[in-house]
C-alpha atoms as a printed R data frame, in Angstrom:
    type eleno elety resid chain resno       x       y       z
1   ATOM     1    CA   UNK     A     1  18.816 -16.216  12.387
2   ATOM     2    CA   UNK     A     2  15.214 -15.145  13.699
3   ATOM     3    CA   UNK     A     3  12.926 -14.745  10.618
4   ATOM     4    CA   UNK     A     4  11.447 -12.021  11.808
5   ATOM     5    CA   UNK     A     5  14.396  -9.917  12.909
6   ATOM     6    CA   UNK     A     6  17.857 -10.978  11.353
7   ATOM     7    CA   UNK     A     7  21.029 -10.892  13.963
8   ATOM     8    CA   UNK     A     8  23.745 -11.861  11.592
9   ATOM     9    CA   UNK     A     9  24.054  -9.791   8.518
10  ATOM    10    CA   UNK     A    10  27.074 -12.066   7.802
11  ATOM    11    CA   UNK     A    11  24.568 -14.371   6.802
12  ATOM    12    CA   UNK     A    12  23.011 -12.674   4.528
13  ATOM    13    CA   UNK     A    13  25.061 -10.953   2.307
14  ATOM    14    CA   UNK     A    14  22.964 -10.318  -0.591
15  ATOM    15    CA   UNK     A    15  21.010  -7.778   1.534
16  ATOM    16    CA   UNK     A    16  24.031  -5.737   1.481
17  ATOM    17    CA   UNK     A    17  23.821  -5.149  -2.107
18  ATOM    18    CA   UNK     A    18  21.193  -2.670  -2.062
19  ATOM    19    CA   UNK     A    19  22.527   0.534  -2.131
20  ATOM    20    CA   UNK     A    20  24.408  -0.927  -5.181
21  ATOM    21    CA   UNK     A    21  21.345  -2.178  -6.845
22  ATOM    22    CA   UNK     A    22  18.270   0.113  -5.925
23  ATOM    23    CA   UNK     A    23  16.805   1.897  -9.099
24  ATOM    24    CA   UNK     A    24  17.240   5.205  -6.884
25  ATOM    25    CA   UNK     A    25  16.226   7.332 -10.291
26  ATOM    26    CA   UNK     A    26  13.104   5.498 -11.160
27  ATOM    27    CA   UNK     A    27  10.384   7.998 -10.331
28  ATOM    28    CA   UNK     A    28  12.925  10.867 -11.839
29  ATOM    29    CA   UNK     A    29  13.465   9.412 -15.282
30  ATOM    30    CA   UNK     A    30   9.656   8.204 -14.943
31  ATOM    31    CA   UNK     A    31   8.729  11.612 -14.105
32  ATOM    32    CA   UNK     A    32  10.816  13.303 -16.669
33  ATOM    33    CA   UNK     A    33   9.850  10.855 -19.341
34  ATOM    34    CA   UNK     A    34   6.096  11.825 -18.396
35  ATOM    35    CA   UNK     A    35   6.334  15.597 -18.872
36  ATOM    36    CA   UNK     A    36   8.683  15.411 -22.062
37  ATOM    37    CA   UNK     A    37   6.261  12.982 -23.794
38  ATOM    38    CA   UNK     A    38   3.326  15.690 -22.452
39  ATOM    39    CA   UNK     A    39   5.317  18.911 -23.784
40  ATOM    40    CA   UNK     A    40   6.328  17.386 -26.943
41  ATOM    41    CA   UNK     A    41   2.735  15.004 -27.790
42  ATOM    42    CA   UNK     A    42   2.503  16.619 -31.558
43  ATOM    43    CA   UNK     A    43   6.287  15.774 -32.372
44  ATOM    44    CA   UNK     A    44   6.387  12.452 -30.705
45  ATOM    45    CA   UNK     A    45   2.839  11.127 -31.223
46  ATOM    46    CA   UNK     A    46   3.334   8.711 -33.865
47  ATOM    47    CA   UNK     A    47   5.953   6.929 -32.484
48  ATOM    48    CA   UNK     A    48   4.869   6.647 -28.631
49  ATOM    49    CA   UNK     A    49   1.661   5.618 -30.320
50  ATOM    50    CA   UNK     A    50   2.495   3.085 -32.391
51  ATOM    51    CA   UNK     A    51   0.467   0.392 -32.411
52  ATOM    52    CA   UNK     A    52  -2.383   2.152 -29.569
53  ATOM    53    CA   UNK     A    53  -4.981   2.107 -32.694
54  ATOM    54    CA   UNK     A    54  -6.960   5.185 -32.975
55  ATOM    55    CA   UNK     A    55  -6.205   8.280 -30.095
56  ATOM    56    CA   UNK     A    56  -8.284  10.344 -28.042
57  ATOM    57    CA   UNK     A    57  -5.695  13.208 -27.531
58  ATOM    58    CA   UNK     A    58  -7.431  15.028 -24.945
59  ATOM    59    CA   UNK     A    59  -8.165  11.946 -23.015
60  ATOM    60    CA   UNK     A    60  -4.416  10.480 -23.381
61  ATOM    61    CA   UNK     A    61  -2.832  13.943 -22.331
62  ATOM    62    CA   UNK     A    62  -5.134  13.931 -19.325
63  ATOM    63    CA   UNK     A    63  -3.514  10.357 -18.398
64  ATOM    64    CA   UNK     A    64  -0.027  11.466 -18.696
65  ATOM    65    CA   UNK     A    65  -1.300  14.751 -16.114
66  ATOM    66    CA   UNK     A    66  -2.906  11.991 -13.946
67  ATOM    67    CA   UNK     A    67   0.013   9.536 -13.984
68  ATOM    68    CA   UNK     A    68   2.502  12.357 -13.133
69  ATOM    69    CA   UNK     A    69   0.208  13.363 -10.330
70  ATOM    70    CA   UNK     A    70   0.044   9.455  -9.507
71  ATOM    71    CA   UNK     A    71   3.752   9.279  -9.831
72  ATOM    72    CA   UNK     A    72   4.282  11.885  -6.781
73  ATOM    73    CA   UNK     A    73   2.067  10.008  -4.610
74  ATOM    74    CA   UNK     A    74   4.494   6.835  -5.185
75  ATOM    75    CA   UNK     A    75   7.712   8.824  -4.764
76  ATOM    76    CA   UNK     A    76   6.601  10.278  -1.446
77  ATOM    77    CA   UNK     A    77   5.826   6.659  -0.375
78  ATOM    78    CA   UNK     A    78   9.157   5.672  -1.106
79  ATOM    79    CA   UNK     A    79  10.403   8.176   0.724
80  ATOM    80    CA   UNK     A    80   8.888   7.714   3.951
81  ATOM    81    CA   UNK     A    81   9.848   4.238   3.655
82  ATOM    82    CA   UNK     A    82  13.155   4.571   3.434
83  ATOM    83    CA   UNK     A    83  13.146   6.791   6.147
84  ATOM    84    CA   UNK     A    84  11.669   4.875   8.609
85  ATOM    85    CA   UNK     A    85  13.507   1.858   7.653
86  ATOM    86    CA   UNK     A    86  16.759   3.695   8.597
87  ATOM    87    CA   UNK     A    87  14.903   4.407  12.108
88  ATOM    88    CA   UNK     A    88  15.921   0.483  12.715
89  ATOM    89    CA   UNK     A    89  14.768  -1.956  15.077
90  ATOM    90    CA   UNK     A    90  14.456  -2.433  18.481
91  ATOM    91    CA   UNK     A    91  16.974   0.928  19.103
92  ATOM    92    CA   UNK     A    92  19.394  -1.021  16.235
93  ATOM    93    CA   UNK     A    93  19.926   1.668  13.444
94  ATOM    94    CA   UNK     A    94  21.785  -1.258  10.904
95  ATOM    95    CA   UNK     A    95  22.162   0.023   7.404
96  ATOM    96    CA   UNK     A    96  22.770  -3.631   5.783
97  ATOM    97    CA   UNK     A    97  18.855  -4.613   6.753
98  ATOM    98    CA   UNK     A    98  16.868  -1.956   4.752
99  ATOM    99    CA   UNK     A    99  16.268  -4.057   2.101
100 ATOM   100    CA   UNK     A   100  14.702  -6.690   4.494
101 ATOM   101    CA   UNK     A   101  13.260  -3.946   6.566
102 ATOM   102    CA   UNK     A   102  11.597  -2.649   3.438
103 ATOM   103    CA   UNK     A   103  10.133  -5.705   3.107
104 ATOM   104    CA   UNK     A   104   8.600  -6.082   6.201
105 ATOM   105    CA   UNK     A   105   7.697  -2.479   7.027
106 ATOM   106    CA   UNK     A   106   4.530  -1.317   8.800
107 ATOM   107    CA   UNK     A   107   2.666  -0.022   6.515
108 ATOM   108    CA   UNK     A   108  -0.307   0.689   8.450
109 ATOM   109    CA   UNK     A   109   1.688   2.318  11.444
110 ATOM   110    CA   UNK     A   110   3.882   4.433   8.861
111 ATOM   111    CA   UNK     A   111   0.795   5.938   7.080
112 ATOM   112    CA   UNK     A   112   0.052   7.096  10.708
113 ATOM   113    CA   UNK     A   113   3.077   8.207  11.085
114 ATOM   114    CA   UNK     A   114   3.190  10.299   7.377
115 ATOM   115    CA   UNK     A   115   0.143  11.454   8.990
116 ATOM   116    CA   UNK     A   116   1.369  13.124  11.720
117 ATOM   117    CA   UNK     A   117   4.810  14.661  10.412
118 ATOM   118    CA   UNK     A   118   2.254  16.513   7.770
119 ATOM   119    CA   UNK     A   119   0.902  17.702  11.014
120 ATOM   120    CA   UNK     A   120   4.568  19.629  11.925
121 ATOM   121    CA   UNK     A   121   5.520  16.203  14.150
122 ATOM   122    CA   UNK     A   122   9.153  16.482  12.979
123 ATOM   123    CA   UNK     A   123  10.803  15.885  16.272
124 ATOM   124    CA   UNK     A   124  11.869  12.235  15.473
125 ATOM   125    CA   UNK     A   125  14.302  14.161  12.931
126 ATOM   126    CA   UNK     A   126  16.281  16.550  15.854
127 ATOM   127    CA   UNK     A   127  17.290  13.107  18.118
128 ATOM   128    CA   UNK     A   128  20.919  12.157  18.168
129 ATOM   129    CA   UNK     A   129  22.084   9.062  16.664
130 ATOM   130    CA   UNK     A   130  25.445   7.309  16.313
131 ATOM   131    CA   UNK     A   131  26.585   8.180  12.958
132 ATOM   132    CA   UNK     A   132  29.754   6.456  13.578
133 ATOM   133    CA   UNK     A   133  30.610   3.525  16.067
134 ATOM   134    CA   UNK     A   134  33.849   3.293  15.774
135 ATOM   135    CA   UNK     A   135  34.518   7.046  16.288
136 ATOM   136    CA   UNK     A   136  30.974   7.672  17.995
137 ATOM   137    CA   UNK     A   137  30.378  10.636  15.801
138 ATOM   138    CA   UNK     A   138  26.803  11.582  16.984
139 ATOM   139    CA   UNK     A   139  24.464  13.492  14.712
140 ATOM   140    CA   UNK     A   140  20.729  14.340  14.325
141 ATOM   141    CA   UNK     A   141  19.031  12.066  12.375
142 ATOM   142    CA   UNK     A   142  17.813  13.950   9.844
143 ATOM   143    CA   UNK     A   143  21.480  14.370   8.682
144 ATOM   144    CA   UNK     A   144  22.469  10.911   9.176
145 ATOM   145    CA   UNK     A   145  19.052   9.825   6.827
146 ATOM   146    CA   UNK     A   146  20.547  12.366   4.246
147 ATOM   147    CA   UNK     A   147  24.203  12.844   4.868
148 ATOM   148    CA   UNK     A   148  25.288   9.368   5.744
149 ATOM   149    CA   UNK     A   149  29.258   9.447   6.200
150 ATOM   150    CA   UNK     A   150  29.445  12.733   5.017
151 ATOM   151    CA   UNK     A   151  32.146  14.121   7.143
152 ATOM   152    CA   UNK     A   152  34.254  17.082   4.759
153 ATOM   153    CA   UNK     A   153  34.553  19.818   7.108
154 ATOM   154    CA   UNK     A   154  34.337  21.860   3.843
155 ATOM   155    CA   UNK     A   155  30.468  20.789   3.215
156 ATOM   156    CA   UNK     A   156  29.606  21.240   6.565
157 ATOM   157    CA   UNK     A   157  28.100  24.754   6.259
158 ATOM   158    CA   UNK     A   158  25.648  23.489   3.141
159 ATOM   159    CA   UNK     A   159  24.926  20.148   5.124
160 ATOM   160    CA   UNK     A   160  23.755  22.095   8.213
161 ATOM   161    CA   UNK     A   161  21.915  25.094   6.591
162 ATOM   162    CA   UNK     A   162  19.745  22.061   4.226
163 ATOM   163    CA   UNK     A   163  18.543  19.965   7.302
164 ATOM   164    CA   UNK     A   164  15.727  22.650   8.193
165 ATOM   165    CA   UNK     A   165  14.688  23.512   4.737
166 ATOM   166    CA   UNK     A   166  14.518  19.630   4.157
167 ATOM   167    CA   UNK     A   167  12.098  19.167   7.349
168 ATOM   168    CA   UNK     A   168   9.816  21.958   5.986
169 ATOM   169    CA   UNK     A   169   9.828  19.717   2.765
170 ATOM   170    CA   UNK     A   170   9.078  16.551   4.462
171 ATOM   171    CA   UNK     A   171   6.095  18.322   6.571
172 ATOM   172    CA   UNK     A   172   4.412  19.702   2.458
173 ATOM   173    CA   UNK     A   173   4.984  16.580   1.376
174 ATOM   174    CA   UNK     A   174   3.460  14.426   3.718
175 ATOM   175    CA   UNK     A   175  -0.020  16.869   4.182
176 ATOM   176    CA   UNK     A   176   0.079  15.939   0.360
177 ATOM   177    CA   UNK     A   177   0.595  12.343   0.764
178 ATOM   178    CA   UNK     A   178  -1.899  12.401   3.715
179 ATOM   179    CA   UNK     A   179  -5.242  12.894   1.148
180 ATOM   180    CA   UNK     A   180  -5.464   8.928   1.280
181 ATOM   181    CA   UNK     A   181  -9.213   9.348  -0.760
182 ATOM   182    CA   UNK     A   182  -6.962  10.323  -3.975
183 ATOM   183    CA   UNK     A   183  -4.134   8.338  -3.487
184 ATOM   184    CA   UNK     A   184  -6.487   5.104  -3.149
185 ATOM   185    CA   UNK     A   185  -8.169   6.279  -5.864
186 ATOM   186    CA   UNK     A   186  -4.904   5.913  -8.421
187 ATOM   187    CA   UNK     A   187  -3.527   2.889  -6.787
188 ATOM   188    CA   UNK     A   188  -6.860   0.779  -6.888
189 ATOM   189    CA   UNK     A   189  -8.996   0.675  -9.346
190 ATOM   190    CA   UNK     A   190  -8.003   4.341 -10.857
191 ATOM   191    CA   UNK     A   191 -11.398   5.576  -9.732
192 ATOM   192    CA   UNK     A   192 -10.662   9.225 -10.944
193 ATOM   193    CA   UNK     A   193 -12.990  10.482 -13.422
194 ATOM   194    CA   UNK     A   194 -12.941  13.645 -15.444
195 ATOM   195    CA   UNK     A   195 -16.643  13.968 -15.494
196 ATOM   196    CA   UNK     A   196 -16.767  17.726 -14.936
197 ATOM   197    CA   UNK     A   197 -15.519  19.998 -17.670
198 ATOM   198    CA   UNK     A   198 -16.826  23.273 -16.175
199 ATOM   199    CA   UNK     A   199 -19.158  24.809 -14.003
200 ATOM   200    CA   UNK     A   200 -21.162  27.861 -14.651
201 ATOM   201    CA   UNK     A   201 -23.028  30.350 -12.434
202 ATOM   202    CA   UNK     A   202 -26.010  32.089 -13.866
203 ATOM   203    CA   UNK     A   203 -27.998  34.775 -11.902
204 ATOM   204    CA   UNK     A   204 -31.884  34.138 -12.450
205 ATOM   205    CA   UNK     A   205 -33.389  35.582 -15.258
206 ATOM   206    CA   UNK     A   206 -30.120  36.383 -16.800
207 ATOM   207    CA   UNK     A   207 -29.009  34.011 -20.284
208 ATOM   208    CA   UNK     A   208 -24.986  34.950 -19.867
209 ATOM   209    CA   UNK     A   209 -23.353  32.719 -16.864
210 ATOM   210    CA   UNK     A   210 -21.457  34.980 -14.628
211 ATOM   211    CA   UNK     A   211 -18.957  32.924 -14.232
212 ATOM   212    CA   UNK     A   212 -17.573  29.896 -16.185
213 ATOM   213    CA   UNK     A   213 -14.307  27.861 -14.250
214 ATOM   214    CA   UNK     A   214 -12.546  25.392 -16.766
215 ATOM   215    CA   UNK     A   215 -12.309  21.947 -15.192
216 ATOM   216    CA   UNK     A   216 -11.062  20.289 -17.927
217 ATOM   217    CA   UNK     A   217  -7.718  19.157 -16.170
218 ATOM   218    CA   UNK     A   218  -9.222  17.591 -13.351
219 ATOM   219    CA   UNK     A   219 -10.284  14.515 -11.376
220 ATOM   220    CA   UNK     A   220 -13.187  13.989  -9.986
221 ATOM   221    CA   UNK     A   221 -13.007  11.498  -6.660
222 ATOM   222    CA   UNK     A   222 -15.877  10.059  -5.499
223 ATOM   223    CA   UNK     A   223 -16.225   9.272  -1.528
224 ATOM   224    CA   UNK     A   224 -18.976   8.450   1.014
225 ATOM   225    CA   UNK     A   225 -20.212  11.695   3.095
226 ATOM   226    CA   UNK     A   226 -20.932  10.753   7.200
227 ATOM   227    CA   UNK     A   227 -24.002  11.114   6.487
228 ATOM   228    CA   UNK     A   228 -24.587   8.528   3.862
229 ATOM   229    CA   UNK     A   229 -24.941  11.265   1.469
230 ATOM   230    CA   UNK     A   230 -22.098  11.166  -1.946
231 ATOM   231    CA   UNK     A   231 -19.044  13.931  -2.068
232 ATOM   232    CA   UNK     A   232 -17.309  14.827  -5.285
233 ATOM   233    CA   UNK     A   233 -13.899  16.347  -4.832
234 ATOM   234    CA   UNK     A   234 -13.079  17.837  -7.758
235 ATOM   235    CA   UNK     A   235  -9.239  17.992  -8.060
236 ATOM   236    CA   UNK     A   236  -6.941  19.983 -10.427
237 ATOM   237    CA   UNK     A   237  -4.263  18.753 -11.628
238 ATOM   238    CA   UNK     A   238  -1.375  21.404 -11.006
239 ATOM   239    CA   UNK     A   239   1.011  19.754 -13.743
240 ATOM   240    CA   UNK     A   240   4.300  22.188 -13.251
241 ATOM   241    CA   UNK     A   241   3.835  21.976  -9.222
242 ATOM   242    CA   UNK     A   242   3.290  17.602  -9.880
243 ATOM   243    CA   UNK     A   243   6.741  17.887 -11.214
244 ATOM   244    CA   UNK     A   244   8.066  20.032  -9.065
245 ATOM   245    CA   UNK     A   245   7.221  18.012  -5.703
246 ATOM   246    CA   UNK     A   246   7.899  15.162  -7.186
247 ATOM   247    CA   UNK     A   247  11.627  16.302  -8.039
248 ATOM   248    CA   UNK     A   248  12.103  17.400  -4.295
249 ATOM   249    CA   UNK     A   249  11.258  13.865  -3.490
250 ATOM   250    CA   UNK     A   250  13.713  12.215  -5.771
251 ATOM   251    CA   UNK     A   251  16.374  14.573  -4.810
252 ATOM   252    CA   UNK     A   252  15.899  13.115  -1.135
253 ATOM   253    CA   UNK     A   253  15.858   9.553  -2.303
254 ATOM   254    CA   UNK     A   254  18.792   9.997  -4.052
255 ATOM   255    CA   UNK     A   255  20.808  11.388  -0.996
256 ATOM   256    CA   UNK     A   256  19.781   8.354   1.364
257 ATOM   257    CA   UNK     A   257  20.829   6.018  -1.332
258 ATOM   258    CA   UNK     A   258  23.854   7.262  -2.667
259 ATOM   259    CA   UNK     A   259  25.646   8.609   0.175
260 ATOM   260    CA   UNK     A   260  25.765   5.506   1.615
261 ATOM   261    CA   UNK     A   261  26.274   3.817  -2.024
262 ATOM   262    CA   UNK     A   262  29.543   5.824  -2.039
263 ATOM   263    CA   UNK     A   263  30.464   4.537   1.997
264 ATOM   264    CA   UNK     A   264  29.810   0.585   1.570
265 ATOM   265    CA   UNK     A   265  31.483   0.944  -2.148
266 ATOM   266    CA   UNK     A   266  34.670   2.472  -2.254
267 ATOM   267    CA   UNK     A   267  35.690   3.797  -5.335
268 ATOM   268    CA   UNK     A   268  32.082   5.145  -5.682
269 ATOM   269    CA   UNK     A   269  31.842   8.378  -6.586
270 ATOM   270    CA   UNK     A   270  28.975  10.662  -5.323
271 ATOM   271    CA   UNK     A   271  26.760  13.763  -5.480
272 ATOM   272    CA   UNK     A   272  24.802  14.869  -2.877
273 ATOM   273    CA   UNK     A   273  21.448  17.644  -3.089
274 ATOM   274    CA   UNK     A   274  21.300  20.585  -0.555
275 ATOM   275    CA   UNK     A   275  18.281  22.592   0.381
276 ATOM   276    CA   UNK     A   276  17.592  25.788   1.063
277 ATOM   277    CA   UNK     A   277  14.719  28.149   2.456
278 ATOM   278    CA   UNK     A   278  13.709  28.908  -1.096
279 ATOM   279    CA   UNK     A   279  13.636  25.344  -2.323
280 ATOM   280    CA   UNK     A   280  10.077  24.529  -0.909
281 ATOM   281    CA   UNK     A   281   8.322  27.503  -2.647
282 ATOM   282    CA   UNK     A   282   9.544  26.508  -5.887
283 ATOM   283    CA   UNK     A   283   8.429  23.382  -5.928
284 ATOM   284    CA   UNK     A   284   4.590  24.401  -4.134
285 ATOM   285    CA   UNK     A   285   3.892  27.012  -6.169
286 ATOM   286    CA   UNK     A   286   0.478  26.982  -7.668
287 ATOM   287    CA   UNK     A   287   0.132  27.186 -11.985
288 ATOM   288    CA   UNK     A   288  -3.662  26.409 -11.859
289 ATOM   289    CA   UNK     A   289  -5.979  29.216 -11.750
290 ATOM   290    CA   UNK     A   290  -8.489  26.736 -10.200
291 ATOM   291    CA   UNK     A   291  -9.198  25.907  -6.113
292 ATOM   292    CA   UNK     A   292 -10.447  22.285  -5.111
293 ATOM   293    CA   UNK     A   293 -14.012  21.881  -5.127
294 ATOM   294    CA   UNK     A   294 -16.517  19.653  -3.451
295 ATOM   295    CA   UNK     A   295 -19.972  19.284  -3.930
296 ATOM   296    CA   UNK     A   296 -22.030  17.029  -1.740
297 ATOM   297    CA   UNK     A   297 -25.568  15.000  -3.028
298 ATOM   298    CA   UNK     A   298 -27.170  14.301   0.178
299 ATOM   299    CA   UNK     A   299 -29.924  11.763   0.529
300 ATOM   300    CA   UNK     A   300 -32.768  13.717  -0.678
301 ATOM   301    CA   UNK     A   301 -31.048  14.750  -3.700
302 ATOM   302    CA   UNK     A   302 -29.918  18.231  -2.838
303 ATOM   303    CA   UNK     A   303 -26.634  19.359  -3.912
304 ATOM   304    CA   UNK     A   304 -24.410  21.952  -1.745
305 ATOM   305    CA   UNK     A   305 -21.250  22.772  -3.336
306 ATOM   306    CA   UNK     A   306 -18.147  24.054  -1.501
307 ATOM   307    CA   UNK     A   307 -14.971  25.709  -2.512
């Protein structure tokens, strides 16, 4: 058996218990757990505290915001992931090596490749693949990623109206995946600060501000300008929309895995997400009344903000 490419899937069994054994509701029940613990803080403090010493409740309602935001950015990972795992190997689309192809993914090459399907390159999705070999049933991919073995003539109709409302979803959710500044900024170091409360604009000679914009659920991410100059992106954190994106996600990670959980397991029994044209608006929907901000300190110290 090559190491780098395994021939003989008789050989290595144990692969073929993923599907079996993949937590394929982790970021769900993390994700739920999150936003219960955040809508319920003043009933459940004392006992998800326990032991924390004395709480800052702004500042630990502001992490569970940042880790549900943090949460989404992992989920869509996954997802893309498991996607292009299924793509195979040299033209070999082999469902028993995605826990080894996991494993040795291209991570580089797929951010790329997030990249460009948040740019609308989707086509990948629309080529035909062998669903079957042994009755060549042919398919698009898309609906063998998300549909494996799915062949009920009665769930045909949902199947087919889902796989274009699913490849708007995968375009939203790579653009958001594709902000690699923030995501960086959670997964090393957590360099997200919430250093900006508000801003205020004053017209000279006049005591009242104008206008006051509450920042106080929001990250500020610190990156170099091209110019050598500093940039503050100022993000907020859309809690309800977190959730929402983040449920889309899991819903698709649970269709790859389980549908082909039920195939390689008889006995398994299994049930499936569809999509529709109004499923992607939920989930995007804004709930903050606040727009990303930047605000540039250039060299000689002057600041130019932008909205």
């Amino acid at each position: 058996m090559s190491q780098t490419d395994p021939t003989r899937p008789d050989d290595i069994p144990f692969l073929k218990i993923f599907f079996k054994s993949y937590l394929v509701d982790h970021f769900l029940h993390k994700q739920v757990t999150l936003l219960n613990i955040l809508e319920n803080y003043s009933k459940l403090k004392d006992e998800v505290m326990q032991g924390a010493g004395e709480i800052d409740d702004a500042q630990y309602l502001l992490s569970l915001r940042t880790e549900i935001r943090a949460n989404l950015f992992q989920a869509i990972e996954t997802l893309f992931e498991l996607i292009f795992t299924l793509e195979g190997r040299n033209g070999v689309i082999y469902n028993p090596y995605i826990w080894y192809h996991l494993s040795t993914s291209h991570w580089r090459k797929n951010l790329s490749k997030i990249e460009a399907i948040g740019n609308g390159q989707v086509d990948f999705l629309d080529r035909i693949v062998i669903a079957n070999p042994k009755t060549k049933l042919k398919v698009p991919f898309v609906q063998y990623v998300f549909y494996f073995g799915c062949v009920d003539i009665s769930l045909m109709p949902a199947i087919l109206n889902s796989l274009q409302p699913i490849k708007s979803i995968l375009i939203a959710l790579a653009k958001e995946f594709s902000d690699r500044d923030e995501y960086n900024a959670f997964k090393h170091s957590l360099r997200l600060f919430p250093i900006i409360r508000f801003f205020e604009f004053y017209k000279q000679g006049i005591t009242d501000p104008l206008l006051k914009i509450d920042l106080s659920n929001s990250l500020t991410v610190l990156k170099k300008g091209t110019d050598d100059s500093m940039v503050f992106q100022i993000k907020p954190l859309d809690t309800v929309r977190d959730y929402r994106m983040c449920l889309l996600c899991c819903n698709l990670i649970s269709n790859i895995v389980r549908s082909r959980r039920a195939h390689f397991y008889k006995g398994e029994s299994v049930s499936l997400n569809t999509f529709s044209e109004e499923t992607l608006p939920w989930a995007t929907e804004s709930h903050t009344k606040v727009n990303p901000m930047t605000i540039k300190l250039s060299a000689n110290n002057e600041t130019n903000p932008q909205g």
